[in-house]
C-alpha positions in Angstrom: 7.8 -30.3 -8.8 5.2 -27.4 -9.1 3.8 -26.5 -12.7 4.0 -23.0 -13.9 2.2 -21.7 -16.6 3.6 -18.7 -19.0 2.2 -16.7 -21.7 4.5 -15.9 -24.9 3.7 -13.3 -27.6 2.5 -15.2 -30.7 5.3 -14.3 -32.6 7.8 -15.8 -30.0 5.6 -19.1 -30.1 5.6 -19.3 -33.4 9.7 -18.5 -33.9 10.0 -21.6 -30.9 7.9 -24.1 -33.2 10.8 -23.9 -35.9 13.0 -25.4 -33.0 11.2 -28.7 -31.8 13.9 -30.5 -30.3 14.8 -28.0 -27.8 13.2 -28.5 -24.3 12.3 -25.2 -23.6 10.8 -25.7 -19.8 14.9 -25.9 -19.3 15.2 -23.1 -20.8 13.0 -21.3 -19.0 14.1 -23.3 -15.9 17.6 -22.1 -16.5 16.6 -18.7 -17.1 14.9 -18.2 -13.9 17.7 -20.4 -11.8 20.6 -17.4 -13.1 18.0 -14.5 -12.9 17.5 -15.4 -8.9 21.4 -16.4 -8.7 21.9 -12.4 -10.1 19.0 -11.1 -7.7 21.3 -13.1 -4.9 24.2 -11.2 -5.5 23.1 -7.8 -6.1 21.3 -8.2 -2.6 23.7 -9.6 -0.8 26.3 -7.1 -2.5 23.8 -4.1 -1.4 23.0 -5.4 1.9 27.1 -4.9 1.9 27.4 -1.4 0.6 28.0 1.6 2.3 27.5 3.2 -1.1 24.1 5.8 -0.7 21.9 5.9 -3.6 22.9 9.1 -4.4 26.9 8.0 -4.4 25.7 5.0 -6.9 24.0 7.3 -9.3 27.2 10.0 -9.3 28.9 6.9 -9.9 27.0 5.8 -12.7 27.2 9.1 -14.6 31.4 8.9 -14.0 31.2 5.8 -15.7 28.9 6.4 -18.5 30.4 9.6 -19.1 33.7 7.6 -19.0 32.2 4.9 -21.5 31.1 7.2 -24.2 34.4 9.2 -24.3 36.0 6.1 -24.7 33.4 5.3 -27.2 34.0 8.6 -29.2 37.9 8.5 -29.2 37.6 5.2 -30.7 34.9 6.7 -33.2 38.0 9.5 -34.8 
């Protein structure tokens, strides 16, 4: 197994020393293992689009636009 080094903000470090039974190289193992399994799919879903770029961002503002008038009905 290969050894990999990270730097934390002090703060962080010092908020993981109240928790000392927690292994947190899993955590971080665990972390990275669904971050690459996300990567995965969103490549292999790309590689499948037919979607351009500029159909994904029209798409995007549909939705958000969608999302916050949702939002805002519920809001009354």
């Amino acid at each position: 197994m290969t050894t990999l080094t990270l730097s934390v903000p002090d703060e962080m470090k010092r908020k993981m020393d109240f928790f000392p039974e927690m292994n947190w190289s899993e955590v971080a193992r665990q972390a990275f293992r669904q971050k690459i399994e996300d990567m995965e799919f969103l490549r292999k879903f790309k590689e499948k689009s037919k979607l351009t770029e500029d159909d994904a961002l029209k798409l995007g503002k549909k939705v958000s636009k969608s999302v916050s008038d949702r939002l805002r009905k519920m809001a009354r």
